[in-house]
VODRENVEX-629965 format. One record per residue: residue number from 1; residue in one letter; y, x, z of N, C-alpha, C in turn. Coordinates in steps of 0.001 Angstrom, whole numbers, plus 500000, padded with zeros to 6 digits. Each point is the difference from the previous one (the first is absolute). Layout:
<r n="NUM" res="A" n_py="Y" n_px="X" n_pz="Z" ca_py="Y" ca_px="X" ca_pz="Z" c_py="Y" c_px="X" c_pz="Z"/>
...
This chain:
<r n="1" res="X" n_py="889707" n_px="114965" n_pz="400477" ca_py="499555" ca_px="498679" ca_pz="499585" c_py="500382" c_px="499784" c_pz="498547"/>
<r n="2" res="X" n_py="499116" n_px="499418" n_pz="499360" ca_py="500684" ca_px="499496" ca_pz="498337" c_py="500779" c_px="499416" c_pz="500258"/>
<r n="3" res="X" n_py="500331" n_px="499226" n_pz="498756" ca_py="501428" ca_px="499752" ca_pz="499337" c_py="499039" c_px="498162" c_pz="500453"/>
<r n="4" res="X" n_py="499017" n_px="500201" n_pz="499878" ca_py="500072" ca_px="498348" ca_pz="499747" c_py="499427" c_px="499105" c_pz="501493"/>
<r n="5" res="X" n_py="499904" n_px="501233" n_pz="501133" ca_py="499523" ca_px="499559" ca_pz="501242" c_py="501886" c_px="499879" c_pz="500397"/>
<r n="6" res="X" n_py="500846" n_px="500423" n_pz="500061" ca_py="501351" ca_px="500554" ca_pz="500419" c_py="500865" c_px="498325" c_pz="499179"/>
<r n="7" res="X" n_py="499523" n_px="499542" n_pz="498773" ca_py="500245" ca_px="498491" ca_pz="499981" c_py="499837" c_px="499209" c_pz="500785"/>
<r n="8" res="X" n_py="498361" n_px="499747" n_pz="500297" ca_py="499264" ca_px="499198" ca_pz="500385" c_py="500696" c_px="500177" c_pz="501528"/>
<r n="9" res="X" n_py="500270" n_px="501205" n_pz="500873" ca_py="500724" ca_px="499528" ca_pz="501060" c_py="501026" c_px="499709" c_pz="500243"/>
<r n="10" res="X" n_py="500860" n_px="500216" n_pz="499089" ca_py="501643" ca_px="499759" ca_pz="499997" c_py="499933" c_px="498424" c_pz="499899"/>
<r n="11" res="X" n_py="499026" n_px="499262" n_pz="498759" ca_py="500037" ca_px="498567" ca_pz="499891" c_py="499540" c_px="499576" c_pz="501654"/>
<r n="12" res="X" n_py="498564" n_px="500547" n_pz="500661" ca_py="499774" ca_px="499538" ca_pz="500866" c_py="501498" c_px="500142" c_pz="500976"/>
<r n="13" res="X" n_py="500617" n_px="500893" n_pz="500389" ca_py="500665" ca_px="500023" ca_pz="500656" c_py="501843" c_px="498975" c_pz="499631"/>
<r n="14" res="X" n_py="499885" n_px="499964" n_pz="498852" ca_py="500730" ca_px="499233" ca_pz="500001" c_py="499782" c_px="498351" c_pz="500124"/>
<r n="15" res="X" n_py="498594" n_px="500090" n_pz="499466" ca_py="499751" ca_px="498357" ca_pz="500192" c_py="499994" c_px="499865" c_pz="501935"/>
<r n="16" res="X" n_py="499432" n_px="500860" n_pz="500325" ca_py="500434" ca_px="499781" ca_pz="501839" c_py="501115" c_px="499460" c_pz="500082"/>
<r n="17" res="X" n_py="500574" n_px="501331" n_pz="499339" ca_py="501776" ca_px="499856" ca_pz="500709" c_py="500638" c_px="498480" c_pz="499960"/>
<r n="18" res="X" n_py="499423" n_px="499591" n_pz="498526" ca_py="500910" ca_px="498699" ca_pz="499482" c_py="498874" c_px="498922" c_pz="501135"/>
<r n="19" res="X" n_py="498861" n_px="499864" n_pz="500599" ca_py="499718" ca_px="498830" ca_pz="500319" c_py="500469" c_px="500257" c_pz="501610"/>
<r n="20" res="X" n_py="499962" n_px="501294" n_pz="499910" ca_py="501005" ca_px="499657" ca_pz="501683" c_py="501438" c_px="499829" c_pz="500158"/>
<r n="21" res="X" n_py="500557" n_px="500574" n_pz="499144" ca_py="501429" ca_px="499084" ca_pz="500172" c_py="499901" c_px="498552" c_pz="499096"/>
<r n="22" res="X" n_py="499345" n_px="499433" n_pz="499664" ca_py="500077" ca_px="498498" ca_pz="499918" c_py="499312" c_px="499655" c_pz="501208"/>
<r n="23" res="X" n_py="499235" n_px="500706" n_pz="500808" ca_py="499498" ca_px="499152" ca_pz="501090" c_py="501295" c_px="500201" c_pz="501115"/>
<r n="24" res="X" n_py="500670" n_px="500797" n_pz="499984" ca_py="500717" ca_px="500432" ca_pz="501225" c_py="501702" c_px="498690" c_pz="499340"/>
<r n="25" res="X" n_py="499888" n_px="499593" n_pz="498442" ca_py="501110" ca_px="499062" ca_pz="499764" c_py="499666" c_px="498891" c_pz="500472"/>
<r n="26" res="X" n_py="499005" n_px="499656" n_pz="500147" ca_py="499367" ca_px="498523" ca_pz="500039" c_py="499493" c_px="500086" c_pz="501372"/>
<r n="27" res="X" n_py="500943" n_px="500540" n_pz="500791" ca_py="499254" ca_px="500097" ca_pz="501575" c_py="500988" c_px="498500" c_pz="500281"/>
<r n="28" res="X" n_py="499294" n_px="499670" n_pz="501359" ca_py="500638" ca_px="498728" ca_pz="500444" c_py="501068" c_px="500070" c_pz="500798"/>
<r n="29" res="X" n_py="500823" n_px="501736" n_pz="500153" ca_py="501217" ca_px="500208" ca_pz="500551" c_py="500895" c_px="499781" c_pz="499050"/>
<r n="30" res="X" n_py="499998" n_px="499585" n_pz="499014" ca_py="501368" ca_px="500136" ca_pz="498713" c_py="499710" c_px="498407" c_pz="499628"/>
<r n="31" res="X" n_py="499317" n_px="499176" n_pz="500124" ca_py="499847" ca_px="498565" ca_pz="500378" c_py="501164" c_px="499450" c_pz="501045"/>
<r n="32" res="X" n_py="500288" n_px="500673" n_pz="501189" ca_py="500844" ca_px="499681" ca_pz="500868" c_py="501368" c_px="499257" c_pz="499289"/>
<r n="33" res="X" n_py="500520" n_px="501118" n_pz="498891" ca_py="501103" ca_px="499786" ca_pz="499724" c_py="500336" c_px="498384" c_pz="498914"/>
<r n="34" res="X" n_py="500861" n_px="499308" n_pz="500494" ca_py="500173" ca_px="498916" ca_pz="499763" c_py="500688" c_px="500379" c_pz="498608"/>
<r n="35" res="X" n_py="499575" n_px="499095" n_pz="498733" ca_py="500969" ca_px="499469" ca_pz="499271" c_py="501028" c_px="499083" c_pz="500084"/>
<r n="36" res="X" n_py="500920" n_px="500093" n_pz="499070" ca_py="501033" ca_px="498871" ca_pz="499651" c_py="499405" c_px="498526" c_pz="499635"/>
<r n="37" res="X" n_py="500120" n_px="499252" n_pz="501162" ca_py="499372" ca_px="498483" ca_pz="499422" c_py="498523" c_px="499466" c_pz="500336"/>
<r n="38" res="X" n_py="499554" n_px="501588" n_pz="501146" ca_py="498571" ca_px="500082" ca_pz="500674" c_py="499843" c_px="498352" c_pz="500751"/>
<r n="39" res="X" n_py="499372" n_px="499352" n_pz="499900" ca_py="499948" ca_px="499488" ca_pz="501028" c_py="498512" c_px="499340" c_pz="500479"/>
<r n="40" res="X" n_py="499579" n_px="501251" n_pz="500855" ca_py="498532" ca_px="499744" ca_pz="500527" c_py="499976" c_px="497970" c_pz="500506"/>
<r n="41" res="X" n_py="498630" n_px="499543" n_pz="499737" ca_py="499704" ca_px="498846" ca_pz="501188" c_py="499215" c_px="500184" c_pz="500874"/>
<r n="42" res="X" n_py="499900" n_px="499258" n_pz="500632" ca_py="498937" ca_px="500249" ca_pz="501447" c_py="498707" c_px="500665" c_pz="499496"/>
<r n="43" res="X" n_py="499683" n_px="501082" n_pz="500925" ca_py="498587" ca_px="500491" ca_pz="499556" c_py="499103" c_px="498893" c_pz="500122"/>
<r n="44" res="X" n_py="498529" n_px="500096" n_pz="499526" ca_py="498732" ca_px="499376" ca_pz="500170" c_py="499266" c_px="500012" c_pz="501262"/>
<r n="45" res="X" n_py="498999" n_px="499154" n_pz="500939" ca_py="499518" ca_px="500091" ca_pz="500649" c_py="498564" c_px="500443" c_pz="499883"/>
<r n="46" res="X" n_py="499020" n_px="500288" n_pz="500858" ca_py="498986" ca_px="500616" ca_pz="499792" c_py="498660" c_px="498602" c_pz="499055"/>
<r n="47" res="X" n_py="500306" n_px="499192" n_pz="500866" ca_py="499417" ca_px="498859" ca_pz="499090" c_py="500581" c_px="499648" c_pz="498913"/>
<r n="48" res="X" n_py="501258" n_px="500047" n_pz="499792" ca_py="500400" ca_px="499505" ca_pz="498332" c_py="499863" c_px="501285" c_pz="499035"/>
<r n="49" res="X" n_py="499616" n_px="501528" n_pz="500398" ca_py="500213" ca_px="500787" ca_pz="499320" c_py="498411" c_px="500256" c_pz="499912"/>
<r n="50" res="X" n_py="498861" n_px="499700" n_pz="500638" ca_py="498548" ca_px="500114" ca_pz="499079" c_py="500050" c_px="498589" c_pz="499368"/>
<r n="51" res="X" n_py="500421" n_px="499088" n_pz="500686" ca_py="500011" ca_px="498426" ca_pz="499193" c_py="500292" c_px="500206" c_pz="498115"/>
<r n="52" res="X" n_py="501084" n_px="501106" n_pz="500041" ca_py="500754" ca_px="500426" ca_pz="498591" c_py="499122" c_px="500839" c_pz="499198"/>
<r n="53" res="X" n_py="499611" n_px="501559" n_pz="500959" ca_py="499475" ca_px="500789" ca_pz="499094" c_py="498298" c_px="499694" c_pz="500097"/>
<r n="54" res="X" n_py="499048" n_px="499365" n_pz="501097" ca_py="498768" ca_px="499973" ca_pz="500093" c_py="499392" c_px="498647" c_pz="499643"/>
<r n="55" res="X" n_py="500502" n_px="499363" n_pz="500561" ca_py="499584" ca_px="498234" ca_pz="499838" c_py="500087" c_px="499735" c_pz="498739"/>
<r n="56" res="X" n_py="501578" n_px="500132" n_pz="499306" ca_py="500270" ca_px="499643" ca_pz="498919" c_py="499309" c_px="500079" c_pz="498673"/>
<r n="57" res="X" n_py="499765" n_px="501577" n_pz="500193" ca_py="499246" ca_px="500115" ca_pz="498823" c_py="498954" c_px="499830" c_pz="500127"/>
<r n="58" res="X" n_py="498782" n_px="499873" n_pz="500925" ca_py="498936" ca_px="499323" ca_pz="500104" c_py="499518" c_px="498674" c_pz="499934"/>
<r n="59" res="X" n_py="501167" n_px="499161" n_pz="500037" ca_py="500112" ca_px="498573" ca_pz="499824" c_py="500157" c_px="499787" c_pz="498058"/>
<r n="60" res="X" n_py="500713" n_px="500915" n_pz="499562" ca_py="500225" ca_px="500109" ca_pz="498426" c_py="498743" c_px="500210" c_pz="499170"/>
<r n="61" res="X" n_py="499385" n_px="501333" n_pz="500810" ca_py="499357" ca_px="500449" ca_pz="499018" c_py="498304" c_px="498772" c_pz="500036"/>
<r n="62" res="X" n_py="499903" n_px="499871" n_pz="501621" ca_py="499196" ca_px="498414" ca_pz="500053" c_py="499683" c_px="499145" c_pz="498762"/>
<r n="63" res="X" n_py="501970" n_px="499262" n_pz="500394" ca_py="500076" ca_px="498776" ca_pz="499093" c_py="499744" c_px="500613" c_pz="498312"/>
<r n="64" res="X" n_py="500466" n_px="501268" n_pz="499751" ca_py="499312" ca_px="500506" ca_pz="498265" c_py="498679" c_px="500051" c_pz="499627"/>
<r n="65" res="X" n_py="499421" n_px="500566" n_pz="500808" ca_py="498833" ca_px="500024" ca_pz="500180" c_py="499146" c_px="498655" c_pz="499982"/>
<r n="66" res="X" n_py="500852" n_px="499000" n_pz="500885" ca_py="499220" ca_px="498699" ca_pz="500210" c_py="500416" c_px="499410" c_pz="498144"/>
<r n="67" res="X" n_py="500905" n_px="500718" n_pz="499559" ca_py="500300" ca_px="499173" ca_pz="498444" c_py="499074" c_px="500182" c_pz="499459"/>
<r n="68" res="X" n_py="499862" n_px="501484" n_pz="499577" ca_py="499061" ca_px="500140" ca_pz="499432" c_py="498680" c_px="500164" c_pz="499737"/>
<r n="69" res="X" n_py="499520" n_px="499838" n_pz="501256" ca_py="498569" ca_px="499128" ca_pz="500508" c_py="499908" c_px="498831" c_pz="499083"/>
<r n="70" res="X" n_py="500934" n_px="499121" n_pz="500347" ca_py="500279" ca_px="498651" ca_pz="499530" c_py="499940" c_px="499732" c_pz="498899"/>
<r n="71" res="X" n_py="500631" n_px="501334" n_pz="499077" ca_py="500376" ca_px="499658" ca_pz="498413" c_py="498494" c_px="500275" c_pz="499410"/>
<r n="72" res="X" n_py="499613" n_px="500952" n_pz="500634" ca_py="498860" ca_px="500301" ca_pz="499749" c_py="498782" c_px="499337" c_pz="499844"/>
<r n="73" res="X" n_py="499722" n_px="499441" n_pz="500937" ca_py="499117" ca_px="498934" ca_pz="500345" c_py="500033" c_px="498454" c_pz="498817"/>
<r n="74" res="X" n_py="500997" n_px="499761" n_pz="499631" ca_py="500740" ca_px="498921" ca_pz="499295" c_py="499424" c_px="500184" c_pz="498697"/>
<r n="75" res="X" n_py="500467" n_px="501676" n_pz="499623" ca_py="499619" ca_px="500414" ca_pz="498478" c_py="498311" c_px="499511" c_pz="499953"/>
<r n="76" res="X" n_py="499051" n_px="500500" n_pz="501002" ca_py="498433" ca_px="500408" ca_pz="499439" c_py="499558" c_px="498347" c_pz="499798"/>
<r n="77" res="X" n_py="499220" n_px="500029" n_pz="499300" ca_py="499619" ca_px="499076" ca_pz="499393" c_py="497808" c_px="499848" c_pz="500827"/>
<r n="78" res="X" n_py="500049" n_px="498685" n_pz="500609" ca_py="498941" ca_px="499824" ca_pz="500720" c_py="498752" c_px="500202" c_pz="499346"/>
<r n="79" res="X" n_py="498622" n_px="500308" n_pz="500213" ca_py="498572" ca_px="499626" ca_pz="499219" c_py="500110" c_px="501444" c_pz="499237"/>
<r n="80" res="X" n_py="500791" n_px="500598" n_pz="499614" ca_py="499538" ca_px="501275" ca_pz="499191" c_py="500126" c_px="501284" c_pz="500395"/>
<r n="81" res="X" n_py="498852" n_px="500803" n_pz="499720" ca_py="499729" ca_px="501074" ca_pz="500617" c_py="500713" c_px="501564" c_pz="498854"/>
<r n="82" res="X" n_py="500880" n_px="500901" n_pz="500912" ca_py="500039" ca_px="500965" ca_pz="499169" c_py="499017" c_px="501305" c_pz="499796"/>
């Protein structure tokens, strides 16, 4: 093999290497371990936790949306054609 295919896999193989041991650090078994001063609160329920991540932002992006409808509408000026 050349000199410049024998790079190209060493990078590939090292870029593997490095995204699987960050996936294998960031596993949710090394989460377990508590810090100094941890102090979890009650988890979320199934309704307050789409209420947070699904509702919420659909209610936001709505009311932006409903702004700028609004602002919009305000700016154009009636009777003239573009």
């Amino acid at each position: 093999m050349s000199n410049k295919v024998n790079k190209n896999v060493l990078r590939a193989g090292t870029i593997t290497a490095g995204t699987a041991l960050m996936l294998l650090m960031s596993s949710p078994a090394f989460a377990l371990t508590r810090d100094d001063g941890d102090d979890p609160g009650p988890g979320l329920s199934v309704i307050e936790t789409l209420g947070l991540y699904v509702a919420l932002p659909i209610v936001l992006f709505l009311v932006i949306a409903g702004l700028v409808i609004v602002g919009d509408k305000s700016r154009k000026q009636t009777g003239t054609k573009v």
